[in-house]
C-alpha positions as CSV (number, residue, x, y, z in Angstrom):
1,X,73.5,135.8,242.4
2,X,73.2,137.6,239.7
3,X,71.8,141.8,239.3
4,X,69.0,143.4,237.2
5,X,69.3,146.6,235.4
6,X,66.0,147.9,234.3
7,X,66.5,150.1,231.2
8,X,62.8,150.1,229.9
9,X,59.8,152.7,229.9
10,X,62.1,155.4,229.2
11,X,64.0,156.1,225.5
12,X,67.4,154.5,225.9
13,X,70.4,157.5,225.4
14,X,72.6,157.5,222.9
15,X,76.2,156.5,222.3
16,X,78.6,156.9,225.8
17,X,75.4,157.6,227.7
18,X,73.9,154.5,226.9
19,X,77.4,152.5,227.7
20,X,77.9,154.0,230.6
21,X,74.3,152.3,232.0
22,X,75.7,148.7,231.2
23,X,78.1,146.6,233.7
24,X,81.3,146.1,232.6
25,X,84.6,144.3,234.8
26,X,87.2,146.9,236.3
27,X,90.2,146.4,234.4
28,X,93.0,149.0,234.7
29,X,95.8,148.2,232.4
30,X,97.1,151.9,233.0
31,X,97.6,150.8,236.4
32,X,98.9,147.8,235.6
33,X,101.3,149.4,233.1
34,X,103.7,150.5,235.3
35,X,104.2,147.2,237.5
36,X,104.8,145.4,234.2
37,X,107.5,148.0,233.0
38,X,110.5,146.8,235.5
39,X,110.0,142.9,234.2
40,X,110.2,144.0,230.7
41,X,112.9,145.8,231.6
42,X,114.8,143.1,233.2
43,X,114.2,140.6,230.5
44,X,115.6,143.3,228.2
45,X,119.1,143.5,230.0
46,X,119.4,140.1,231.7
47,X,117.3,138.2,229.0
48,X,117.1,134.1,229.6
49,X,118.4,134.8,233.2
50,X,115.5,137.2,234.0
51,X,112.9,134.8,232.6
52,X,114.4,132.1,234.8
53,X,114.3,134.6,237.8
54,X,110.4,135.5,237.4
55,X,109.0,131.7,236.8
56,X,110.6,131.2,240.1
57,X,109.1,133.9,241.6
58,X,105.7,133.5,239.5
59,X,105.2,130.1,238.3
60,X,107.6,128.3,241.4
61,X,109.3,126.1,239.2
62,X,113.4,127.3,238.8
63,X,114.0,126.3,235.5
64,X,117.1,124.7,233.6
65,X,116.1,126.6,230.1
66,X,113.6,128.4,228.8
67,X,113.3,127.0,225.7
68,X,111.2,123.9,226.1
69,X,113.0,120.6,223.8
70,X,112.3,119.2,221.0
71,X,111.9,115.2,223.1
72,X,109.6,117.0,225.8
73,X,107.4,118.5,222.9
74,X,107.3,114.5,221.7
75,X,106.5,113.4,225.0
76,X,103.7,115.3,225.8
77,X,101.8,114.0,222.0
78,X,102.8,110.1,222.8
79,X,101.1,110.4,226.3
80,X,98.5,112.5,224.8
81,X,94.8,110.8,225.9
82,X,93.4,109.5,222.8
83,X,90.1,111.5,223.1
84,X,91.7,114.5,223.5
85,X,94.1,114.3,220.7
86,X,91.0,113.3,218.6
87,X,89.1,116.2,219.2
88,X,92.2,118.6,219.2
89,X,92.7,117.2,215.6
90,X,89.0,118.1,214.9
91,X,89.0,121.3,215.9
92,X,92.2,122.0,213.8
93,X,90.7,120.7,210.9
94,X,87.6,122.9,210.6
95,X,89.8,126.3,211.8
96,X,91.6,125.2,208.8
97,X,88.8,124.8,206.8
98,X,87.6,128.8,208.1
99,X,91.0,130.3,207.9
100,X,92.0,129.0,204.6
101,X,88.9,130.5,202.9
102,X,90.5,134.1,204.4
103,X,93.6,134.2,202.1
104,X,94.2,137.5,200.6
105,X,95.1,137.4,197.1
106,X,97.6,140.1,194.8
107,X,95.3,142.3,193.0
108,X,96.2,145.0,190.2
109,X,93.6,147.4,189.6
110,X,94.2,149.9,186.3
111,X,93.4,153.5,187.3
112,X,94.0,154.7,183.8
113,X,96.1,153.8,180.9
114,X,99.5,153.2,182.0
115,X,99.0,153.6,185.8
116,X,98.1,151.0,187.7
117,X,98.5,150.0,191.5
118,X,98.9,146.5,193.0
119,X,98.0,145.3,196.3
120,X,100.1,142.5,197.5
121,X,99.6,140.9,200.7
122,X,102.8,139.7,202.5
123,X,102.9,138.1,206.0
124,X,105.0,138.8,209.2
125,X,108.1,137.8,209.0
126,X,108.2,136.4,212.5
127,X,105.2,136.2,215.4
128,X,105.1,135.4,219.0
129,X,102.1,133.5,220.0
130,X,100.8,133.0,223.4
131,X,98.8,130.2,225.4
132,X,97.4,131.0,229.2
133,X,98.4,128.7,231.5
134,X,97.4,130.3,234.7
135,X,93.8,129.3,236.4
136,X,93.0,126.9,233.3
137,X,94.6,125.2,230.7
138,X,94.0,126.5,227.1
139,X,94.8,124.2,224.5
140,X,92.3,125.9,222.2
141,X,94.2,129.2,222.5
142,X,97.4,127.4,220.7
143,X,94.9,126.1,217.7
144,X,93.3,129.6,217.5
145,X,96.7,131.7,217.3
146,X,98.9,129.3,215.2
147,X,95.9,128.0,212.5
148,X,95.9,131.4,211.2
149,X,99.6,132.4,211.2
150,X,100.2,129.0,209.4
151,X,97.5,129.7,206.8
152,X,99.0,133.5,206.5
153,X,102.4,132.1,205.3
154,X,104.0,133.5,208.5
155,X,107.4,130.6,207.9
156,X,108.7,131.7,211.9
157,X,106.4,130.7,214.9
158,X,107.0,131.0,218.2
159,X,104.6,129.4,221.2
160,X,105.0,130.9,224.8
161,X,102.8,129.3,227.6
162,X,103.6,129.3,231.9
163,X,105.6,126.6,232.7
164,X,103.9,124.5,235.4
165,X,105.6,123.2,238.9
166,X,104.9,119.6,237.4
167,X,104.0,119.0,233.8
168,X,104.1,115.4,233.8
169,X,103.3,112.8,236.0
170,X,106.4,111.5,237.9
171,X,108.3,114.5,236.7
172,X,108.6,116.8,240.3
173,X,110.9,118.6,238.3
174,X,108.3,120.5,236.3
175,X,109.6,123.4,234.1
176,X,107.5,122.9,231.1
177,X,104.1,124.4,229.6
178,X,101.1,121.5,230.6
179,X,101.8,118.7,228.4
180,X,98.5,119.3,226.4
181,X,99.7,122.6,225.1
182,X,103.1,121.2,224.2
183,X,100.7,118.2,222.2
184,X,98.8,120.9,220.6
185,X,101.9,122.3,218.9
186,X,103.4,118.8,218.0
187,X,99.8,118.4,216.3
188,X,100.5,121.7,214.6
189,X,103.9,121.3,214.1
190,X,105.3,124.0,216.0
191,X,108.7,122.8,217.4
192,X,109.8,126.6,219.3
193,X,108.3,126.9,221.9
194,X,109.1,128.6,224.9
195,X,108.4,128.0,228.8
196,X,107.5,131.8,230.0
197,X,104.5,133.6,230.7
198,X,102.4,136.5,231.5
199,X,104.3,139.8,230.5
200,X,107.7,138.3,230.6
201,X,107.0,136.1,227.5
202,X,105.6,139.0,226.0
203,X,109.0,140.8,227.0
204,X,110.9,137.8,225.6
205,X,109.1,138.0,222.1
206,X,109.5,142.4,221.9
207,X,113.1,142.3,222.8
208,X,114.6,139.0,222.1
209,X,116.8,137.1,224.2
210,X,120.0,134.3,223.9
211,X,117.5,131.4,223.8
212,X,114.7,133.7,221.6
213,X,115.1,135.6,218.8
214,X,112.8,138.9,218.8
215,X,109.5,138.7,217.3
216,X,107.5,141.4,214.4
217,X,104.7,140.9,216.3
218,X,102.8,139.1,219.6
219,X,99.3,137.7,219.5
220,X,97.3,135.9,221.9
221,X,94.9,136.5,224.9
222,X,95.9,136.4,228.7
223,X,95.9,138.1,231.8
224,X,95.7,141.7,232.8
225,X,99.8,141.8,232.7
226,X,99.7,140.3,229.4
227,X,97.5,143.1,227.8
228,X,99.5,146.1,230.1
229,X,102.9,144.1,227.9
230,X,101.3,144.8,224.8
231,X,100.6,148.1,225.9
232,X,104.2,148.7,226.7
233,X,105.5,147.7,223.6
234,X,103.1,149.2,221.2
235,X,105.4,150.7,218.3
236,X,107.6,148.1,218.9
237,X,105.7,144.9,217.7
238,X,102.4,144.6,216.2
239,X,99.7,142.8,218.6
240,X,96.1,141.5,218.2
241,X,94.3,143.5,221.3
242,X,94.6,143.9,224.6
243,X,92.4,141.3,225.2
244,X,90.9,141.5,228.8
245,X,88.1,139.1,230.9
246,X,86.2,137.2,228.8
247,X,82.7,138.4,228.2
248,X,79.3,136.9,227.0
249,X,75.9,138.5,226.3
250,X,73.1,136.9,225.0
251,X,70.2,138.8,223.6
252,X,67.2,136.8,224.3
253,X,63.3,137.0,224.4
254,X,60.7,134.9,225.6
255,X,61.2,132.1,222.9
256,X,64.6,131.4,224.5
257,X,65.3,128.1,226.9
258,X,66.3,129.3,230.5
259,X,68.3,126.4,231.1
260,X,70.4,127.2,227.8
261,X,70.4,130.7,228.6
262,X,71.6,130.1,232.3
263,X,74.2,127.2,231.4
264,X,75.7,129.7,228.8
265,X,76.1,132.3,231.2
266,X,78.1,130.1,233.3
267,X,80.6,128.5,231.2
268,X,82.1,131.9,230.4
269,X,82.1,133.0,234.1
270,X,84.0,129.8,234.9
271,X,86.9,131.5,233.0
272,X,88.3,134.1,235.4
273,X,86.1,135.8,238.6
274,X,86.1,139.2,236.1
275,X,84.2,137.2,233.3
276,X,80.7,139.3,232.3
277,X,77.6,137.6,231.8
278,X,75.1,139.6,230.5
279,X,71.4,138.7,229.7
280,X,69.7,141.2,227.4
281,X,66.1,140.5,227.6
282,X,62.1,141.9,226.9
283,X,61.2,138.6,228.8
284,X,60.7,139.3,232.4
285,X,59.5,135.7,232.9
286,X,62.7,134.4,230.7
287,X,64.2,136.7,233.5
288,X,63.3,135.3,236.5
289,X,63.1,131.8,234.8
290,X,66.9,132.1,234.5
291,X,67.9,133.8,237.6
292,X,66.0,130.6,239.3
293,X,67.8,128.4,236.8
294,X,70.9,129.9,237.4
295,X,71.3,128.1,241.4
296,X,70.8,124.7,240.6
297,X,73.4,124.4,237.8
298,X,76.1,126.4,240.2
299,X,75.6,124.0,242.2
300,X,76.4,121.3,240.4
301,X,79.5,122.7,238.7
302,X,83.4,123.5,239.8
303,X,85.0,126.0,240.0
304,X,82.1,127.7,242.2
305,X,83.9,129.9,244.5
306,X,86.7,131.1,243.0
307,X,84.8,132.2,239.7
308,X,81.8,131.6,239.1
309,X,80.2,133.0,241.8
310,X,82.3,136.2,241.9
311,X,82.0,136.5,238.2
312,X,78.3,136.4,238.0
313,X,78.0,138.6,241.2
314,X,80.1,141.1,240.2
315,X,79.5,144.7,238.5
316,X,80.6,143.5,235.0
317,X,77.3,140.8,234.7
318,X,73.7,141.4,235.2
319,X,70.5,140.8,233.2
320,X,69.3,143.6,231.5
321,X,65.5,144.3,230.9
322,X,64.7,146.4,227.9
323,X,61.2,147.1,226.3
324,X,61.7,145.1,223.1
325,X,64.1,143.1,220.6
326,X,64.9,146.6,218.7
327,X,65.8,148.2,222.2
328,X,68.0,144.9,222.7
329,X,69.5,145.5,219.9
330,X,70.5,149.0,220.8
331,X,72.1,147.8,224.3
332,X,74.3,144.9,222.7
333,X,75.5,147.2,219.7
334,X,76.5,150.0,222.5
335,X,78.2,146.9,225.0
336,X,80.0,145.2,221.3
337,X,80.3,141.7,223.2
338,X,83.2,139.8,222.9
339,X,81.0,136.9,222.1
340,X,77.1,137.4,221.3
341,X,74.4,135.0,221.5
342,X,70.9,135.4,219.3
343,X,68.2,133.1,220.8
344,X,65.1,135.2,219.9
345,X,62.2,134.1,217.8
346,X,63.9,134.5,214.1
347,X,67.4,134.9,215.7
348,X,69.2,135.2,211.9
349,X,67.5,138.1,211.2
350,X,68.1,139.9,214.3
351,X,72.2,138.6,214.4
352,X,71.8,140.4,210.7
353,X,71.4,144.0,212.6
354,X,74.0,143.5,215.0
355,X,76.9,145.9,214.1
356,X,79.4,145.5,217.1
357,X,80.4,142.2,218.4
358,X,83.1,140.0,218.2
359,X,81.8,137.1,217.5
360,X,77.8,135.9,217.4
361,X,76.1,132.8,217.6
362,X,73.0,132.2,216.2
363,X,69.5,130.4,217.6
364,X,69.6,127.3,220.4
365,X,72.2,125.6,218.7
366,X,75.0,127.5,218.6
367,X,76.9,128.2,222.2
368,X,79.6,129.9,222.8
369,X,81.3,126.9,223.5
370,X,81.2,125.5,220.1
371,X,82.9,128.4,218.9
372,X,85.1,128.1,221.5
373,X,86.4,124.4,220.6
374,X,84.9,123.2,216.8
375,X,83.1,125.4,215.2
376,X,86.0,126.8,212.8
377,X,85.7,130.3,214.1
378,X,88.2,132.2,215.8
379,X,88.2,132.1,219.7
380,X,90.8,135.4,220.1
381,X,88.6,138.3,220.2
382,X,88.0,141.7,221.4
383,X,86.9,142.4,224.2
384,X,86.0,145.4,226.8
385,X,83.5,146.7,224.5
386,X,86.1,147.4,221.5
387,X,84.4,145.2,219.4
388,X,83.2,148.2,218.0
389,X,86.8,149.2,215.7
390,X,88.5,145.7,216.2
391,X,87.8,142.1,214.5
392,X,88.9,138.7,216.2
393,X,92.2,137.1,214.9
394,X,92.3,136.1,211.5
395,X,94.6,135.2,208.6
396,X,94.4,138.9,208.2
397,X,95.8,139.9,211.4
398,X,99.3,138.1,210.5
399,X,99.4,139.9,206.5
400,X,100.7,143.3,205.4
401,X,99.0,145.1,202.3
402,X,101.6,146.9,200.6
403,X,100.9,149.1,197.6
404,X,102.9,148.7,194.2
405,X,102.3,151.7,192.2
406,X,103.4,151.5,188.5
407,X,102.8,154.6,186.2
408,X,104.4,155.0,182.5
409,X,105.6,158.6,181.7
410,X,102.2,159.0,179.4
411,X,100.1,158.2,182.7
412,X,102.2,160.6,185.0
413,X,102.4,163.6,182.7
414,X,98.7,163.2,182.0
415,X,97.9,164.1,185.9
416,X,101.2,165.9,186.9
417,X,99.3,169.2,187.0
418,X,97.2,168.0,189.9
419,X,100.0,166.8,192.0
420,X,101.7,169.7,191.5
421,X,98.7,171.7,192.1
422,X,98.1,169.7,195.5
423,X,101.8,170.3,196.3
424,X,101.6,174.1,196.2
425,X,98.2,173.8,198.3
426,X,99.7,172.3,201.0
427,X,103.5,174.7,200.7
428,X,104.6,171.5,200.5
429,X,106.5,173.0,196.4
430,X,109.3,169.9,196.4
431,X,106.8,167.5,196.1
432,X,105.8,169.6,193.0
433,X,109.3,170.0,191.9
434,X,109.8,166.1,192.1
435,X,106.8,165.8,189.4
436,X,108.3,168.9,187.3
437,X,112.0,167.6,187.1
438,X,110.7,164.4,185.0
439,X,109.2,166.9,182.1
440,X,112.1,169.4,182.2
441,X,110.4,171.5,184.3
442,X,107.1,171.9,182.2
443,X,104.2,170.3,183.1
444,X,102.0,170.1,180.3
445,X,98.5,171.6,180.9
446,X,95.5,171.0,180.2
C-alpha cells in the first residue's frame, strides 16, 4: 500500500541531492499554466458572462448571477446544523485568539540625532479569498483566509467558492457555494461573496468584473488550476503560494503509537489522490507496525478508492528509514513539510531543531487535524517543499511595511559625504547632486 525508501548505512548527501532521494507528488503548474491562460483571458473581456459560461461547463450548474445574495448567505446560517455551527464558532474563536496576538505595530527607531525612520504597517486595500469546493467541502479554509485579513484591518473582503449543482435541499436549481461555506462567512460576517471557482475566480479577483470589483491581492489554497492562476497573474496581485497537494510527514521513532501514526497518515491522503504521506523513521518495527496498521483502518474509512488508496500508493508517500533521530532530522528539513508531526521520545526538543516546515505538531497529542479545525493555527500553508523560504498565512501576509524616513538638515549634512561618496561609486553623480543642491553645492567634510 504504501513504499519504503531505505536511506540508512550510508551518509545522507547534502542539499538537492538529498531532496532528490525523497517522494514528492507530480505537480506541473507550468503545464498547467497555459490551459489556464485562455479562461483568464475570457473572464478579462467577457467578465460575469465568462464566469457564467465556465460553471456551466465546470461546475454544471448555469447560473443567474455570480454574485451570491445577501438572503441566500442568511439561509445557509438559519439551516446551519447546530453542532456544526458550534464548532465553526469554536474554531473562529481561538484563530482569533492566534491571529490577534500577530498585529504589527508602528515603530520609530532614532538612527542618530535628527534622523529617524518609522515603520508603519498598513493592510491591503482589498483581498480576494478563496474556499475549495471541488472533491470536499472546506469550511475551515473560509475561517483560515478571512480570520487573518479581518484581524490585519483589511476593511474589503471578498469570498469565492464553486458553486454546487444543488446547494440546498429542495433547491434543484443550485447555483450557490455549499451552504456551510456561505454559514461560515455569515459567522464571519462576510456578506461578498462570489459563486466561481478554480482559476476563473482567481481571474475574477486579478481583473475585476461588472458584478466584482478587482482585487490587491488573492489568497487561499485549491487546485492545480488555482495555483497555475496565481502564477499567471503574478505582478498583477499579491498571492499567498501556490499551494499544491496537501502533504504530511511525521518524524517518528520507536516511542511513537502505530495506530496514531497510520490514522495520521490517512486523514491527509483522504484530501486529494496526490496527498503525500511520509513516515520518517529509525524504528523498523514502528515500520512494519504501521504499514500492518495501515489496512485495517483503510478499510474502515471512505473515500478509499478514489484517494486514499492512490494517495498512499503513489510516488509522493512512502516511509522513510533512516539511521537515527538526527539523520531524521536531516530528511524532514531537506522535504520542509507542509505540515510536520514530532512523535519521538522528547518530541519538543527535536520540533526545536526543525528549520523547514510549515507547520509542526508536537508529541501524541497534537494531529494534524487539530491544527486543521481548533487549534488556533493557520491551516494555509506551503507546500511542495517551499516551506523552506515561505510561512503559512498570517496577519502578516495581508500588511504592507512601509518606511517613513524623517531627517533634519543637521542629520542630513552630518552624512551627506557618504551618500555622495556612494553616488559617485556607483556613476550614479545625480543622486550625489540631489544631496549637494540642499547645502549650496558644498557638502561639508569631515
Amino acid at each position: 500500500m504504501i513504499s519504503r525508501i531505505d536511506l540508512r548505512g550510508d551518509a545522507l548527501p547534502e542539499g538537492p541531492a538529498l531532496r532528490d532521494l525523497l517522494p514528492r507528488a507530480d505537480f506541473d503548474v507550468s503545464a498547467a499554466l497555459e490551459k489556464v491562460r485562455p479562461i483568464c483571458e475570457a473572464v478579462h473581456h467577457r467578465g460575469d458572462a465568462a464566469l457564467i459560461d465556465y460553471a456551466e461547463k465546470f461546475d454544471g450548474v448555469r447560473l443567474d448571477h455570480v454574485r451570491v445574495p445577501a438572503a441566500a448567505i442568511e439561509r445557509a446560517l438559519a439551516e446551519l446544523d447546530p453542532a456544526v455551527r458550534a464548532a465553526l464558532e469554536e474554531s473562529i474563536r481561538r484563530a482569533r485568539i492566534v491571529h490577534r496576538e500577530q498585529r504589527r505595530t508602528t515603530h520609530t527607531t532614532q538612527v542618530v540625532p535628527g534622523g529617524s525612520v518609522t515603520e508603519k504597517w498598513v493592510p491591503v486595500d482589498r483581498v480576494g479569498l478563496y474556499a475549495p469546493g471541488g472533491r470536499s467541502v472546506y469550511p475551515s479554509s473560509v475561517i483560515m483566509n478571512v480570520v487573518p485579513a479581518q484581524e490585519a484591518g483589511v476593511q474589503s473582503i471578498a469570498l469565492a467558492s464553486p458553486a454546487q449543482a444543488s446547494a440546498f435541499e429542495n433547491d434543484p436549481a443550485g447555483g450557490l457555494p455549499h451552504p456551510t461555506i456561505l454559514a461560515a462567512c455569515a459567522l464571519l460576517g462576510i456578506d461578498e461573496v462570489y459563486a466561481a471557482g478554480g482559476a476563473t475566480a482567481v481571474a475574477m479577483f486579478a481583473y475585476g468584473t461588472e458584478s466584482c470589483p478587482p482585487a490587491n491581492m488573492v489568497t487561499g489554497p485549491g487546485n492545480i488550476w488555482v495555483a497555475a492562476a496565481k502564477r499567471y497573474f503574478t505582478g498583477k496581485i499579491g498571492i499567498d503560494s501556490e499551494a499544491g497537494p496537501t502533504e504530511i510527514a511525521i518524524l517518528a521513532d520507536e516511542t511513537a503509537d502505530p495506530v496514531h501514526v497510520a490514522a495520521d497518515l490517512i486523514s491527509q491522503a483522504e484530501h486529494d489522490p496526490l496527498a503525500a504521506a511520509v513516515l520518517v523513521t529509525d524504528s523498523v518495527t514502528l515500520a512494519d507496525a504501521v504499514e500492518k496498521e495501515l489496512q485495517p483502518q483503510v478499510a474502515a474509512t471512505k473515500h478509499i478508492e478514489d484517494r486514499i488508496t492512490p494517495a498512499l500508493a503513489g510516488r509522493q508517500s512512502a516511509i522513510v528509514l533512516v539511521s537515527g533521530v538526527d539523520e531524521g532530522l536531516r530528511v524532514v528539513n531537506a522535504y520542509g513539510a507542509e505540515h510536520l508531526e514530532i512523535q519521538t521520545a522528547d518530541a519538543a526538543s527535536v520540533a526545536d531543531r526543525v528549520t523547514n516546515a510549515g507547520a509542526i505538531f508536537i508529541g501524541p497529542w497534537a494531529p494534524v487535524s487539530l491544527g486543521d479545525y481548533a487549534a488556533g493555527s493557520n491551516h494555509v500553508l506551503p507546500t511542495g517543499g517551499c516551506a523552506c523560504h515561505s510561512s503559512g498565512l498570517s496577519v502578516q501576509s495581508f500588511l504592507r511595511g512601509i518606511h517613513i524616513v524623517d531627517y533634519t538638515r543637521e542629520a542630513l549634512a552630518e552624512v551627506a559625504h557618504h551618500v555622495v561618496t556612494l553616488a559617485e561609486a556607483e556613476d550614479l553623480p545625480a543622486h550625489g547632486a540631489a544631496i549637494k543642491a540642499r547645502f549650496d553645492w558644498k557638502v561639508p567634510s569631515k
